[in-house]
N, C-alpha and C positions, 0 to 999 in steps of 0.2 A: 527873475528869468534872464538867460542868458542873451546877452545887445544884437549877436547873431538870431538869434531863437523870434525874438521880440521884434524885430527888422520883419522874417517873412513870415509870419503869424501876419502883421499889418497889411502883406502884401496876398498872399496868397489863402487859399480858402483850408482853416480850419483843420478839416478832417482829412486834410494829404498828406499833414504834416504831425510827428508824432516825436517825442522826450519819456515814452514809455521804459522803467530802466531795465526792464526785463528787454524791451526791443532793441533798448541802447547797445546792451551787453551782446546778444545775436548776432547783430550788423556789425560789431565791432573786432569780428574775426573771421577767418576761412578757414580750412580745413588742416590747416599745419601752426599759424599764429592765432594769438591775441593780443591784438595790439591795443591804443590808447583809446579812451573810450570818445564817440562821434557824440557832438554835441543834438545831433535830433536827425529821423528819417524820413526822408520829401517823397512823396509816393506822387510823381506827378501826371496824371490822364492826360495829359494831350500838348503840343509842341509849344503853345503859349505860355504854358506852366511851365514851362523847363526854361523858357528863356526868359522869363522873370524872377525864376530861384537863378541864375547866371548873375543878371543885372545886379540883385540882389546883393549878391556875396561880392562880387564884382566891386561893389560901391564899398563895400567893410573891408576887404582885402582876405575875406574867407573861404578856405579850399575847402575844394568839391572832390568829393570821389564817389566814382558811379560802380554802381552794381548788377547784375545780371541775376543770375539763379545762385551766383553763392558756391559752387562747386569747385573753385579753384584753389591752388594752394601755393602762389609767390607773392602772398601780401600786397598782390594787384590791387583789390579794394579796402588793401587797411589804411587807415590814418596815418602820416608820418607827419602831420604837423595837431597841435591843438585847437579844440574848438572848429573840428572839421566837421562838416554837412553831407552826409551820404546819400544820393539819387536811389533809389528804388525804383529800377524800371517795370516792374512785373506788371502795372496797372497798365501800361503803355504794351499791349496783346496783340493790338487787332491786324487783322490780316486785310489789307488794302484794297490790292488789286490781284487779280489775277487773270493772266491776261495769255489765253490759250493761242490765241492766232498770234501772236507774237512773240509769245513763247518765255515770257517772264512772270515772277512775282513780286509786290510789295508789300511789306510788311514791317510793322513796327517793330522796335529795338527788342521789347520785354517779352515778345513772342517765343512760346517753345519750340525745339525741333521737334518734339512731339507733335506739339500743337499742329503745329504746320503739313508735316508729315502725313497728319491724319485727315485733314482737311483737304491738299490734293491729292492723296491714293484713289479717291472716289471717281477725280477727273481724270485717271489715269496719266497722270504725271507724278514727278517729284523734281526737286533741286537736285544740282550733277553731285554736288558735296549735302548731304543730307542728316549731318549730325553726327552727337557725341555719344557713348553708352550712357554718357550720364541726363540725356536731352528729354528725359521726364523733365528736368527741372530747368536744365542749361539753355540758356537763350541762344536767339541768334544776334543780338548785340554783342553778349558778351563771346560766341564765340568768334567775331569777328574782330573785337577788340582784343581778345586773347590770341588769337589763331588757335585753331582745333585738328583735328583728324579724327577719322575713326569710318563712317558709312560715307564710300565711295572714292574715298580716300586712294583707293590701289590705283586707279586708274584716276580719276578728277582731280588728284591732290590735296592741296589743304580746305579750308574754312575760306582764307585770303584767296584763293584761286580761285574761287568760283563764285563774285561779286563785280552785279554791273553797276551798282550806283549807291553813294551812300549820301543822308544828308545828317549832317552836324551842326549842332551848337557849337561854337566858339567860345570861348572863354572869354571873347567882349560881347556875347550876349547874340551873334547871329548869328543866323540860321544857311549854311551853305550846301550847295548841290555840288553832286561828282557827274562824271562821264558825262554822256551825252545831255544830262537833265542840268548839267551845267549853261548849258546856254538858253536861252528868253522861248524858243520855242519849241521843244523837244523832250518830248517823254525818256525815263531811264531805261532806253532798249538795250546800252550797249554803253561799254565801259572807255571804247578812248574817243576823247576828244578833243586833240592836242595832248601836252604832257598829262601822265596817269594823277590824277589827282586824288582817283577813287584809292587809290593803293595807298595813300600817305596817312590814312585812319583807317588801315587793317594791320592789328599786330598793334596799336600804341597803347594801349593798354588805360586807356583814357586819358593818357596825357596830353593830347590833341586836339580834342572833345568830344564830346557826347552823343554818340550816335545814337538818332531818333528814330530813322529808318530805312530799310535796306533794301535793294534790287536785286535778287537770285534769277540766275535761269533755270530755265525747265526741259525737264526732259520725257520719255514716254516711259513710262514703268517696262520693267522688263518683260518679256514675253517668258522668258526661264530662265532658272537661277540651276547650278550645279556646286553641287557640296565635297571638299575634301578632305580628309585627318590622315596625318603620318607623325611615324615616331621616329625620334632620332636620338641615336646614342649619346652626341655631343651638340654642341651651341654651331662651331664651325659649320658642319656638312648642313647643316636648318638654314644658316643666316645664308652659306653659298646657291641654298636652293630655291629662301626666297628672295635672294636678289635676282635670279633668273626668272623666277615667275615674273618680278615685276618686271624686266626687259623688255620683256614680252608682250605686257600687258595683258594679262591671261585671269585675272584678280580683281573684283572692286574691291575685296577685303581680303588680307593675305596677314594675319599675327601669329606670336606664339609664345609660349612661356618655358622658360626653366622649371625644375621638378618641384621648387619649392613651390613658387607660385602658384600653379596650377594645384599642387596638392592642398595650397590656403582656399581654392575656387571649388574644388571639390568637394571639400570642407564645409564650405558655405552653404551649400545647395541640399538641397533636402530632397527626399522621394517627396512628397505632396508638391513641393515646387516643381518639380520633373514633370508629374502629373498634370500639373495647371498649365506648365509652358508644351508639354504634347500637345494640349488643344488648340496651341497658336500654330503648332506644325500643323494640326491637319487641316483646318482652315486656309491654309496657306497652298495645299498641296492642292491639284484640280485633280480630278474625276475620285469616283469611287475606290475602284482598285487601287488607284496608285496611294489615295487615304489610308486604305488597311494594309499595304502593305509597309509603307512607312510609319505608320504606328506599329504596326509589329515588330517592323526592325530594331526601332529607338526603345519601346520597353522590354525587346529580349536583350538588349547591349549594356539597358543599363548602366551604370558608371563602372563598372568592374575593371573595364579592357583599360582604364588609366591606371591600374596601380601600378604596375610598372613600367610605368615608361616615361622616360627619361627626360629630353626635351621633346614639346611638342608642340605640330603645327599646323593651322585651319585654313584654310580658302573658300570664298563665296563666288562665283562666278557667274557675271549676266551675258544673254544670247537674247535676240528678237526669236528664236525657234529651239527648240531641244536639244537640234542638232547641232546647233550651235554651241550652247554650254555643255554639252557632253563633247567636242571636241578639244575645248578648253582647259574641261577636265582631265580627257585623256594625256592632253600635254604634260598635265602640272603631276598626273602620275610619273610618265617619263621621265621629268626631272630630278624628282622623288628619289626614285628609283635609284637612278644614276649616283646619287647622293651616300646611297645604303638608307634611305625614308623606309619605314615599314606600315604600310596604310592603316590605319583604324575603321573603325567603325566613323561615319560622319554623321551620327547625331550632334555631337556638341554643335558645330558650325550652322547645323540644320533647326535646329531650336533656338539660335542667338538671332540668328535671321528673322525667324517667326515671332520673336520675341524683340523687337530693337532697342527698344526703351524701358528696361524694366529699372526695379526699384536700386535706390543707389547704395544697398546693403554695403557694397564694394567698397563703401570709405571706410569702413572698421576692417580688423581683421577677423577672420573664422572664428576664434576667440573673444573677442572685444579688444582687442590691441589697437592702439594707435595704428595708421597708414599715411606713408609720404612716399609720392614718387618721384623721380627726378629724372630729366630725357634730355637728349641730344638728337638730331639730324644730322645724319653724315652720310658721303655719299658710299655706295655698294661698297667700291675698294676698300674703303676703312673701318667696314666696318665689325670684323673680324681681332683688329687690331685695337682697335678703342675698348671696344670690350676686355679686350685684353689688360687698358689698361686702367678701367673699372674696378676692375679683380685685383690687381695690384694696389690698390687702394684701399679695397678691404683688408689684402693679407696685412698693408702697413697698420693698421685697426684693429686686428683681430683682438687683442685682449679689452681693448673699449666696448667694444659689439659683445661681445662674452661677458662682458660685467655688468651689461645693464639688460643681458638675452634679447639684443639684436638682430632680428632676422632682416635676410636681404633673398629679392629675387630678380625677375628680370621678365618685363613685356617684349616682343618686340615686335616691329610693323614695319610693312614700308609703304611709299607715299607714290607714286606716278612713275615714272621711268627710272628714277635717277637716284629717290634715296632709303635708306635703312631707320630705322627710327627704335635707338634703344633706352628703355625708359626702365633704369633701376629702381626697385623699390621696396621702401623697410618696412618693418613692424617690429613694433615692441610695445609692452606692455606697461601703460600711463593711462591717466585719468582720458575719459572723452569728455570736447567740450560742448557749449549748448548747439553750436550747429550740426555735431555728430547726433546728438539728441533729438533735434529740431528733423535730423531730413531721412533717419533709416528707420524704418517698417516699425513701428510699436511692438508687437509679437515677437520681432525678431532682435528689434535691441532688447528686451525683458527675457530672452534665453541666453546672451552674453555676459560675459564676465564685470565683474564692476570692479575695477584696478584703480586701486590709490595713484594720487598725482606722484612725479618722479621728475621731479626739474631735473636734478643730472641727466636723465635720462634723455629727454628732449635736447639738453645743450649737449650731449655726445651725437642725437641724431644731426642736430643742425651744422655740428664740427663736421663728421665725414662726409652729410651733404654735402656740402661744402666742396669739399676735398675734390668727390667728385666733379663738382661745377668748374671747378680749374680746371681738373683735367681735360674736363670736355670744350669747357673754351684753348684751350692751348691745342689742343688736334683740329681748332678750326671748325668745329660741331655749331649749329644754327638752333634757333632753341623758339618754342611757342612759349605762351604765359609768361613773359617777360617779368611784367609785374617788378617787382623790387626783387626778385631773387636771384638772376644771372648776369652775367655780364654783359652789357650792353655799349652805353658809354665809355668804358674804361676799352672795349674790346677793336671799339670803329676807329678805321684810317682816318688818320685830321681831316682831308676835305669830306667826307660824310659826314663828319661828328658834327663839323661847321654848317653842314646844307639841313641837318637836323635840326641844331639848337636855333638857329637861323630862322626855319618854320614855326618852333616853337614860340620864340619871340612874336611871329609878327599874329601868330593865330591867339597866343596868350600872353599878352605882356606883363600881367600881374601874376603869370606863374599860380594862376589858383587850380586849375585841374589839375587834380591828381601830381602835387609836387612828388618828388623820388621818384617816378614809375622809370624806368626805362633808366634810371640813374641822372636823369634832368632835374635841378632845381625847380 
């Protein structure tokens, strides 16, 4: 048995802790690598178990890397040293407190946004930032550890915005409070209390430590949501029109796709899926009439009115009254408009909505092809121009991407007032590994393709990633999912890189959490 393995077997209880080598192999990659294989997986129930697997390794000199739901793809939780110990928070679920008159939540690390989500919709709240498409499975540990976006995002901004308090393990084994619950008598209401300390473990990708649990705010569910879809001939007039929605704040959700993309999404979806996710619109929808008439709408629309259209873009929009989100909408037509936007039908945006969490078929392609995407944040002004010089990236590529049938598309979003968020993404055709296996629909991975492995293939995808990743750090582009795949350390001015490394010392001196992340030893 392995001196690490044999250490907390002695210490900790049995059945938390697993060298299973089918579970070795799982844990031992994300959704783009496979890295080096983790010497056993700590599934640990509760805050005492975590800071004794710490003390633990702490005392051998063996790194820890923590895990969430798994849905990430910068080799955040792979291994970069041997003989590493991987956290399994998923057993760590439970939802704390919740605390109406004051208007927060607490909850543990391994918690879904699903979970969560589903749990206060009943109290008529939710958290202002309320998860990821993929928050069937994505925690709120690890979206905080990663930073996220996606519901609420237009207007609330990230995952990292909208956190009052976090507490962490340490990499010497204790156990710290943020914001107000930082001090001896004080609940986690509220996020400052003197310097931000809650912000210095959102975004580190666990190389900080280990966050146990988390303090959200709450909000009142919406009184009315209003739905939009337009087509747009080119990228330019979409990205000009939704960086004015977001100006505006006119949007909790405002994204959109290129023709490839959305034609790989279309792809995807099947009539019976359409069918199933209608019943979450009308459930969704109040009184009678307005039921039948938006089901009528949505299955005479059909998916037909996308085939031709070019780029294209959605909008979700919350009002405490109707009239509210109908004026909202009326704006984001105006904009539209002005743009050369040509409206669609607003089913898609009307059943994503109904639907927030569905399955994460989205990590394959329509085919069974590989998927990796790769994003930048930049603000409005550039972001016409960095795209710009994405594109230019490919054309230097095109015969690599051609030789190994490289496709590329493009997500894009934006985040609160200020920024654009465009997030490239390939497909091609390679083997899937066990966590594409392990997390998309059984039905729906057994109608897919089963594509021989293609290392060139991968090291061509991972060369013009790449490529891109430059370019996006050299336009000054901000990036979530750090993990080991952007620039980071190499990117910060000397005195940040020193008030970093600086923390990192004095929070982990033996460098066992998560060594590489963020490009920190």
């Amino acid at each position: 048995m392995n001196a690490v393995v044999s250490t907390i077997t002695q210490l900790l209880p049995a059945e938390i802790i697993t060298t299973d080598p089918e579970q070795i192999t799982l844990y031992s990659q994300d959704v783009f690598t496979v890295g080096q294989p983790i010497c056993a997986v700590v599934r640990p129930r509760n805050i005492d178990e975590v800071q004794a697997l710490v003390r633990a390794c702490l005392e051998r000199g063996t790194p820890i890397v923590t895990r969430g739901g798994g849905m990430s793809y910068t080799s955040g939780y792979i291994a970069s040293a041997p003989d590493s110990v991987l956290i399994d928070m998923a057993s760590m679920d439970a939802i704390v407190e919740v605390n109406l008159e004051d208007r927060y939540v607490t909850v543990e690390a391994g918690c879904s946004w699903q979970k969560l989500y589903e749990h206060l919709a009943p109290l008529g709240v939710r958290t202002t930032y309320w998860g990821t498409l993929s928050g069937r499975y994505a925690t709120v540990g690890g979206g905080l550890s990663q930073n996220s976006i996606f519901w609420g995002s237009g207007q609330s901004g990230t995952a990292a915005d909208n956190v009052l308090s976090v507490s962490v393990v340490t990499g010497k084994g204790d156990l710290l409070e943020t914001g107000s619950a930082a001090q001896q008598h004080a609940p986690p209401f509220t996020r400052h209390f003197g310097p931000d300390l809650t912000g210095v473990f959102l975004g580190d990708c666990g190389a900080l430590g280990i966050k146990v649990r988390a303090t959200l705010p709450l909000v009142p569910l919406a009184g009315a949501k209003g739905y939009t879809s337009f087509a747009f001939q080119e990228s330019g007039p979409m990205l000009r029109a939704m960086a004015q929605i977001s100006r505006e704040s006119l949007t909790t959700e405002c994204f959109g796709f290129d023709p490839y993309l959305q034609h790989q999404r279309m792809k995807r979806a099947s009539l019976a899926a359409d069918a199933q996710q209608l019943t979450g619109v009308l459930q969704n929808e109040s009184g009678i009439v307005n039921k039948i008439k938006q089901g009528t709408k949505i299955a005479l629309s059909g998916r037909r009115f996308m085939d031709d259209v070019e780029w294209a873009m959605f909008t979700i929009s919350e009002g405490r009254t109707e009239a509210e989100a109908d004026h909202q909408a009326k704006r984001i037509r105006e904009i539209c408009s002005a743009e050369g936007g040509k409206e669609l039908p607003d089913s898609i945006p009307r059943i994503l909505a109904a639907n927030p969490f569905g399955p994460v078929n989205n990590m394959v392609g329509a085919e069974g092809e590989r998927w990796l995407p790769v994003h930048g944040l930049v603000p409005h002004s550039r972001g016409e121009a960095v795209l710009a010089q994405v594109e230019a990236v490919y054309e230097r590529n095109r015969d690599t991407l051609e030789q190994f049938s490289i496709k590329t598309g493009y997500l894009i979003a934006v985040v609160s007032g200020q920024i654009t968020v465009l997030e490239p993404v390939f497909f091609w055709p390679d083997e899937l590994n066990a966590l594409h296996k392990h997390s998309v629909e059984p039905d729906h991975l057994a109608r897919l393709n089963q594509f021989d492995a293609v290392p060139d293939a991968w090291d061509a995808v991972f060369k013009v990633k790449s490529e891109v990743v430059d370019v996006l750090s050299a336009e000054g582009a901000s990036h979530m999912q750090l993990g080991k795949a952007y620039h980071y350390h190499s990117a910060l001015k000397a005195p940040a890189l020193d008030l970093v490394t600086g923390i990192k010392a004095a929070l982990d001196p033996d460098g066992i959490m998560n060594p590489g992340a963020l490009g920190l030893s």
